[in-house]
Structures are given as structure tokens and as C-alpha cells.
N, C-alpha and C positions, 0 to 999 in steps of 0.2 A: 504494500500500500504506500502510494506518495503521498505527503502529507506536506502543510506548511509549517515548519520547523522554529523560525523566528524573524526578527525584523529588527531593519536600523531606521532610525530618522533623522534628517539634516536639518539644518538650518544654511542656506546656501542662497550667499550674495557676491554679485556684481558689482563693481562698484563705476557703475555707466553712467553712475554724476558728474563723475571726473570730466568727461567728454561730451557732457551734455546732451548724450545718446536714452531717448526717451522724454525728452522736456515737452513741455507742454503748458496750455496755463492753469492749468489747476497742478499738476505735479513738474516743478522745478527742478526739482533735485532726485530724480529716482535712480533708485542701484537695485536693480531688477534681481529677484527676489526667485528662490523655490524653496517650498517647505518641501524635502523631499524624503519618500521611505523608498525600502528595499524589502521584498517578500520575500524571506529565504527558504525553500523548500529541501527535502532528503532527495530529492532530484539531482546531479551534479551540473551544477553550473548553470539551475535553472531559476533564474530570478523572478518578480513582478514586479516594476518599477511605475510608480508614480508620482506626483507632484498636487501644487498647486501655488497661484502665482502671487507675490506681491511685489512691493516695490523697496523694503529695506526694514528699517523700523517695525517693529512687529511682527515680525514673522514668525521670530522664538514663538507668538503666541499659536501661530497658524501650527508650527512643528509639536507642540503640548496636545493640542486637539488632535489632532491626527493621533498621536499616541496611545490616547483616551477611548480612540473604538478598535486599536491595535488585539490587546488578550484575546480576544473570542474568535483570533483567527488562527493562532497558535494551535496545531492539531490539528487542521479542518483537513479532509480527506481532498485532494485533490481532483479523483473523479467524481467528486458528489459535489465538489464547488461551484454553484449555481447562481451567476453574475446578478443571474434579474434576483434569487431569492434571496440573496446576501444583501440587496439594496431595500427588500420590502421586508428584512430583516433591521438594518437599520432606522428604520422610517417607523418600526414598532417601539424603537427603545426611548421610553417616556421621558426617562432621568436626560439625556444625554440630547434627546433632541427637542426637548424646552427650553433649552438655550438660543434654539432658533424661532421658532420653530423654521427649518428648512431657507435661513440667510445669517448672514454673518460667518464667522469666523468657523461655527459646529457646520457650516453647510460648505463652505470651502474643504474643511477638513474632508468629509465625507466623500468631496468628490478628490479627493487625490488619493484616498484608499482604494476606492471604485477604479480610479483610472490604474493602479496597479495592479487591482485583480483583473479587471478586461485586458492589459499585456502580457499577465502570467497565462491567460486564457488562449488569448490570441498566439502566444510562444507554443501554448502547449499543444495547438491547433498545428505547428508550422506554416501559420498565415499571417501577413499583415492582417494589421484588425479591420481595414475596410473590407478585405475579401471575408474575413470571418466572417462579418456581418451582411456583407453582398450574400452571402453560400448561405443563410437562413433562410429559414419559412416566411412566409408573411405570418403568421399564426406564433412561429418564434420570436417573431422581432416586435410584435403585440403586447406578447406575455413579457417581454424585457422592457418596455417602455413603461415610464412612470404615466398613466394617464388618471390618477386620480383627481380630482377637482375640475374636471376637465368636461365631464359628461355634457354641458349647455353649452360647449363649441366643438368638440369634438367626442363620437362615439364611437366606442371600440367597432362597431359593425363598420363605422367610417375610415378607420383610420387600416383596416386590413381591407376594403376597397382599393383607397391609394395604395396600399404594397403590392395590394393580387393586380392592377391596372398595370404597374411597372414591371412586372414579374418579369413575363413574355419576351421582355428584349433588357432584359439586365447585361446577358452576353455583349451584344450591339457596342452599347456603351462603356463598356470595360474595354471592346477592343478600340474604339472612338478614342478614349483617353489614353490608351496607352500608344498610340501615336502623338496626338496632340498637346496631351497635358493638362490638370485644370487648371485654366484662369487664374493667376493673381494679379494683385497690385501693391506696390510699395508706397511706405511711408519714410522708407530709410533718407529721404534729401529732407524732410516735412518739419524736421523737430525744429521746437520753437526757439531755444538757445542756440540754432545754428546761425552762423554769420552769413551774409550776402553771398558771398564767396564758393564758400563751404556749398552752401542750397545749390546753385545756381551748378557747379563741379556733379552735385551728387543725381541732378535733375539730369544733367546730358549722361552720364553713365548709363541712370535707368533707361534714358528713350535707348541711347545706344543697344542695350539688352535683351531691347523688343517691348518693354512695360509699357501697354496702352493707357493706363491709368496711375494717379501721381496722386495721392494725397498728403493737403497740407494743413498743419495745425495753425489755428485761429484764436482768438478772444482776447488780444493782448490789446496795444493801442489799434486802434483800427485803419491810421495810417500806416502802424508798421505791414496791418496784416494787406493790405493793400500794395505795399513795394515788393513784398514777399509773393505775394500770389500775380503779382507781371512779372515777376523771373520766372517762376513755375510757368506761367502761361508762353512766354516767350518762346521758352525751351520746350513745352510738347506741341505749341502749335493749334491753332484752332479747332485740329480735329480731335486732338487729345483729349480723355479724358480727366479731367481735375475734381476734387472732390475735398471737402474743407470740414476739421474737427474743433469743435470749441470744447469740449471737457467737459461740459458741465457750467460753464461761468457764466450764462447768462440767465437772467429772469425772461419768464416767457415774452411780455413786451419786448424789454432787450433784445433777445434773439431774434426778434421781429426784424426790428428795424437794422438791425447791424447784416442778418442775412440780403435783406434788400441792399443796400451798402453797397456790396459783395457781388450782386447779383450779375453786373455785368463782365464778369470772371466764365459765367456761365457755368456755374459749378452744377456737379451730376447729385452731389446730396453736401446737406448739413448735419453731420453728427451730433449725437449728445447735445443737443442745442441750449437744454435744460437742465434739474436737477430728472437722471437717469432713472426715478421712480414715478414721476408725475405724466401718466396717462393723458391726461388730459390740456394737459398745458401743449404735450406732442401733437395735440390732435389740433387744439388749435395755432402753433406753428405751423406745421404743414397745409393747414386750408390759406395762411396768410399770404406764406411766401411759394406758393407751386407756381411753375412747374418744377422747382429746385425740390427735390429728394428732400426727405426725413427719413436718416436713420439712427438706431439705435439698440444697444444691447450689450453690450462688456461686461454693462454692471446691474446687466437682468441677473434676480437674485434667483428665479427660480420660475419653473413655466406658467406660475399663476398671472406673475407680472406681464409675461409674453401673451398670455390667453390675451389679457384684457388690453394691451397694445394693438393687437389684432381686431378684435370686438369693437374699439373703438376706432377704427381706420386711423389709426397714428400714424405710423410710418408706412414707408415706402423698401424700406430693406432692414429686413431682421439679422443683427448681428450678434448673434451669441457666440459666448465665449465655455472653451473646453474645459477651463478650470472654474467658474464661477457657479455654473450648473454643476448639478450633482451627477456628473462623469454621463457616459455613456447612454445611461437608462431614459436619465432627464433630456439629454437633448436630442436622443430619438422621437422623444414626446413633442418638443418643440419644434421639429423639423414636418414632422405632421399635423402638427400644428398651422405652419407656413403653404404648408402643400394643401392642405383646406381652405384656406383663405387668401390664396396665389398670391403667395408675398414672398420674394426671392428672400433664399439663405445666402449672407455674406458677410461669416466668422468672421469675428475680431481676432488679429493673433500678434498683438503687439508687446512683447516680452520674451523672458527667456523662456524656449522649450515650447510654446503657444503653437509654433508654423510649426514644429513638429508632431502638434498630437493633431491641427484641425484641418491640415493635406488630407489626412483619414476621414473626418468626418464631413467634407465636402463631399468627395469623392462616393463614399457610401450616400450621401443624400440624391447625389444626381444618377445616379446607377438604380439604387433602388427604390426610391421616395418620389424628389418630384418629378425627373425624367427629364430635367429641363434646364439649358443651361443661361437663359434670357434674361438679362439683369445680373445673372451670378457673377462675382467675382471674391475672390478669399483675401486677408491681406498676406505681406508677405514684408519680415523685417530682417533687415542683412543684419543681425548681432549673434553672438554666442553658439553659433548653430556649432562649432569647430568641438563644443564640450561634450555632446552626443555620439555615443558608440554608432547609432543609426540617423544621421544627418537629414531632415531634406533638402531637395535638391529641386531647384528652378533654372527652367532653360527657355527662352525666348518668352519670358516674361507669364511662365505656366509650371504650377507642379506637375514635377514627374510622379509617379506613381509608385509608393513604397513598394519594394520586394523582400523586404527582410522580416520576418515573423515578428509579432510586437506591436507595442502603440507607438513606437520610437522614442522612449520615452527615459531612454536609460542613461544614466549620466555616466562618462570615463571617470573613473576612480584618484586619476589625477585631478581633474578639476573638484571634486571631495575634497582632497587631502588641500589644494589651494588654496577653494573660496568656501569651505565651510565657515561657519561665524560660530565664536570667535578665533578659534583656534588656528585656521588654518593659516598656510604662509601668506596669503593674499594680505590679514587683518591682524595676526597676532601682534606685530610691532607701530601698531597705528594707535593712535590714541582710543580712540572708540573702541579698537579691538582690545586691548589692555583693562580700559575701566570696565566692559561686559566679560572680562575673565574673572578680574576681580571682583564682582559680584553674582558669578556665574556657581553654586554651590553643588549643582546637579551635575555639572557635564564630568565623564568619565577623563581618566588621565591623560587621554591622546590630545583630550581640548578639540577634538572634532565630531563626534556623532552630540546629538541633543538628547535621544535617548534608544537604549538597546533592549531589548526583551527576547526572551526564549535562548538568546545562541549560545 
């Protein structure tokens, strides 16, 4: 019998402040972040790796929680390890999930456990996890989604329609994409701390590369975001796709009238325009300023919030994220969600390890969900990828298509012993990294895991 044996967890930062990689205006300063565990099973050499993402600060707390639903998986039989019943397993435990209920830091957590046992899955499969989940039933991939609260927009009779509808030509599109690629777009020229210079350098590379689309981050002074978005535009050219992020920092008015501002940029959407849980304030941005896009979703906490985005004709492009949802289960539910209410999916994956786990869950969307590639596009950010044993890989401005079993989600062991916090060589002789040792009373002698169980 294989069994799960025990588990590590990290606390593991970047420090992408330095370079002002990731700025924007609501996060300045971020050093992109993985709370990350290791599933270690009696298997040799057979891991589940997962995460979940933040931006520095805090994370220790994200790595605590995750710990916290860690014991009950010590022992678990590995052919009886049942991805969908392990999450309707979690979603029972009263103590542990009143802390959310299903957002914050207990629902992050949750999903980077989940994404570790859908890679142990998918490894144990010898599949990438988009074919895992391509190679299911429609009736399988049913019973795996989270669709509870969901019955007055979408019905399980509904939602295995749209799977049995796409069935028939899943093949089609597997071999579609593996010529072509799917769709991205960068934000790598975008960040808000980049200099004129820098944008303008990083904007010809992408057109160079083949990237039809170029998103750029907004919300600062409005004349800056104005000289900013003529180089962007400069450089891809009229027919170019552009598309502009505020964070979050405006009031619904605001966002109103700064979008207009903008408008003759001819941008394809306005991100997060608002505070990312108000419904309604989306819904009335996007009736003010159309034909310009409303999207959002990074920091959709969970698919109730998406149901009623959609319910309410808010946006124009659903952007969820592979770590803010609860892994796998949840945004199979959201992706049918979108397919019900023909609203393109296009992943947020701006962070470390993000374009590594949501390649996969594009991929499986349009394979076997909506069938549709109109509107789609994933994002796609040039940082950290080099720290991943399973990299993705973009070629004329399109993921290729994973071959390696997994969610790709496994981090090189070097980059551990680096940028673990605090311990590792990246922080240990930094200031920050010295005063969080010496307040650090938990971490074992090496000053690099956060915490270990079972090994």
C-alpha cells in the first residue's frame, strides 16, 4: 500500500521589490511570495507539490494554515485518495473552516493543499493535470467541482450538458493546441515602478515575441498613466491589443471618469477598477464606460462572489486566479460557471508559480468546458519561472502545452534552501531576515522549513 508519509512547508520569498518587478498602485513594494508544502509519500521520489500566493509580509501566516489541515493527511492510502472527497472533506470541518468561512487566509490555505494533492494525482496518473482532467467523464468532472450554492445559476443537470456538449471533439482541440499554443499576454513591460525607458525596451521585446496583447498598470497620477500608455501604444501599434489594470484604487465614480480619460488609448478592458468584492459598483462601471471591457477576479475569494458577478452582468472577462480559489475543485465550478453565462475565462497569473499552474487550467477549460477560444487570453509574467523543476514555456506569444506529469508546480530545492524566509541565503544576513530569526521560536535548526510533520 502507498500511503502519504509526511510533509514540509515553506515560507518562500522573492525579493522582486528590489527591481520593482510586480508594482502597481495598490502594491508598491511586493516580493512575491509562496506558502509552499511538499506531500511526501512511501513512493520513491514521488512528491505533491503545492502553493499559494502572496506578496511578502505574511505569508508565515499563509504557511501556519496550511499546516493546520496538514495531520489528516499523514496515512491516507494513496489509491483511495479522492481529490473531489478530500475537498468536500475539508468544506465539513466546522473548527477550521469558521475562520473563513471559504476566504481569507483558511481558504488560501486550502487551496494550496488541494493544489498539491491534484499534482500528487496528476504525477500518479503520469499526466499533466490538464490531460488528467481532459481524460475525465463529464459525470467525473461534476462530482469534482465545488457547485454548492450555486443551484439558482447553475445546475448540476447544467453544468454536465456543457461537459457532455464538448465531449465529442475534446481530441480536435488538444491536437488545435498543440500546434498552436494557448493565447497569452504579458504584463512583464506594465509594472508601475518601471521607468520610461525600461516600459518602452520591455514593450518592443514582447511585440518582437509575437505578444498581440500588452497590459498596462494604471491608477497613479493620470498624467503619468497617460505618457505611459503612448509608449505602450506607440510600440504595439493600432492594431495591438492594450488593456489597463488599476488594482483596486478607485471609487466606483472615480473609475468612471479616469476610465473615460483613458478611453482614447482604446483599451480592450479595465481591470479591478474597484474595491474587487463590490458587485455592483462593477456592474455599474461597465454600463458607464462600454465599449471598454470590465474585468475582474484575482481576488475573487470564492465562486459565490463569481456567481453573482455573472448574475449581475458585471464584467466582460472573468479572471480567476489558481491560488485564491480553493485549487482545482472550485474553479472547475467557476469555469462552468462562465460557460453558462458566455463570459470568457482569462486567468490572472501575475506572481511566482501562477503561469505555471493556470497554462493547465486554461487549457483544460477550452478542451473541455467552453470549446471556445473568442475573447480568451491567459496572462503571462517573465519572473521566477527559472525556480521550477517543470517551467512553462511561451513561444510566439502562446503556451505550449505541458508534457510532464504534474501541476508544474514543484519548486528546485535550490531555490528552498535560497529564498526560504528567514533562513535561507537569499535573507539570512538582511536585516529583516535576522530580526524574523530572532523572533522566529518555531523554525527547526536549518532556519528553512516553517514547519515539518510525519518525516
Amino acid at each position: 500500500m502507498s500511503t502519504i508519509t509526511g510533509y514540509e512547508v515553506f515560507d518562500v520569498r522573492f525579493p522582486t521589490s528590489r527591481s520593482a518587478d510586480g508594482s502597481d498602485a495598490m502594491n508598491k513594494d511586493a516580493d512575491y511570495s509562496a506558502a509552499y508544502l511538499v506531500l511526501h509519500t512511501s513512493e520513491p521520489e514521488l512528491t505533491g507539490c503545492g502553493f499559494t500566493f502572496t506578496i511578502g509580509r505574511g505569508n508565515e501566516i499563509c504557511a501556519q494554515a496550511i499546516e493546520a489541515w496538514l495531520p489528516r493527511l499523514v496515512g491516507r492510502d494513496l489509491d483511495t485518495l479522492d481529490p473531489a472527497a478530500l475537498h468536500r472533506e475539508f468544506k465539513t470541518d466546522s473548527q477550521l473552516r469558521w475562520l473563513g468561512p471559504e476566504k481569507g487566509v483558511i481558504h488560501l490555505a486550502v487551496g494550496a493543499v488541494m493544489n498539491a494533492v491534484w499534482d500528487l494525482a496528476a504525477k500518479r496518473a503520469g499526466l499533466p493535470l490538464w490531460r488528467l482532467l481532459a481524460e475525465m467523464t463529464p459525470e467525473q468532472l461534476v462530482d469534482a467541482a465545488d457547485l454548492s450554492y450555486l443551484s439558482d445559476a447553475l445546475t448540476r443537470d447544467e453544468a454536465l450538458e456543457i461537459l457532455r456538449r464538448a465531449e465529442p471533439t475534446r481530441a480536435d482541440r488538444i491536437a488545435e493546441l498543440s500546434k498552436t499554443g494557448y493565447p497569452c499576454y504579458t504584463t512583464s513591460a506594465g509594472w508601475l515602478g518601471y521607468s520610461d525607458d525600461k516600459l518602452r525596451m520591455l514593450a518592443e521585446e514582447a511585440v518582437a515575441e509575437g505578444y498581440k496583447h500588452l497590459k498596462m498598470k494604471v491608477g497613479g497620477d493620470l498624467a503619468e498613466d497617460r505618457r505611459r500608455l503612448t509608449i505602450a501604444r506607440e510600440v504595439i501599434g493600432p492594431e495591438g491589443n492594450l488593456m489597463i489594470d488599476a488594482n483596486q484604487v478607485w471609487d466606483v465614480n472615480e473609475a468612471i471618469e479616469n476610465v473615460r480619460a483613458l478611453a482614447d488609448f482604446n483599451p480592450l478592458w479595465i481591470e479591478e477598477p474597484t474595491s474587487p468584492d463590490d458587485v455592483l459598483g462593477h456592474a455599474a462601471i461597465r454600463k458607464e464606460v462600454a465599449p471598454i471591457g470590465v474585468a475582474t477576479g484575482e481576488h475573487g475569494m470564492n465562486r459565490v462572489l463569481f456567481k453573482q458577478f455573472l448574475q449581475a452582468e458585471a464584467i466582460d472577462f472573468l479572471q480567476l486566479d489558481a491560488c485564491r480559489l480553493a485549487s482545482v475543485n472550485e474553479v472547475i465550478a467557476v469555469q462552468l460557471l462562465a460557460a453558462k453565462f458566455g463570459v470568457p475565462v482569462c486567468p490572472h497569473a501575475g506572481g511566482v508559480g501562477l503561469c505555471e499552474l493556470v497554462q493547465h487550467l486554461s487549457i483544460f477549460d477550452y478542451v473541455a468546458v467552453s470549446a471556445d477560444l473568442t475573447g480568451r487570453v491567459t496572462e503571462f509574467v517573465d519572473h521566477l519561472h527559472e525556480h521550477f523543476v517543470d517551467p512553462c514555456q511561451v513561444s510566439d506569444g502562446a503556451y505550449v502545452l505541458p508534457s510532464q506529469p504534474g501541476y508544474s508546480s514543484e519548486l528546485r530545492r535550490t531555490t528552498l534552501e535560497q529564498y526560504a524566509f528567514p533562513g535561507g541565503t537569499e535573507w539570512a544576513d538582511t536585516d529583516h531576515g535576522r530580526t524574523a530569526l530572532e523572533t522566529l521560536d518555531t523554525r527547526p535548526t536549518d532556519g528553512l522549513r516553517w514547519a515539518v510533520g510525519g518525516l
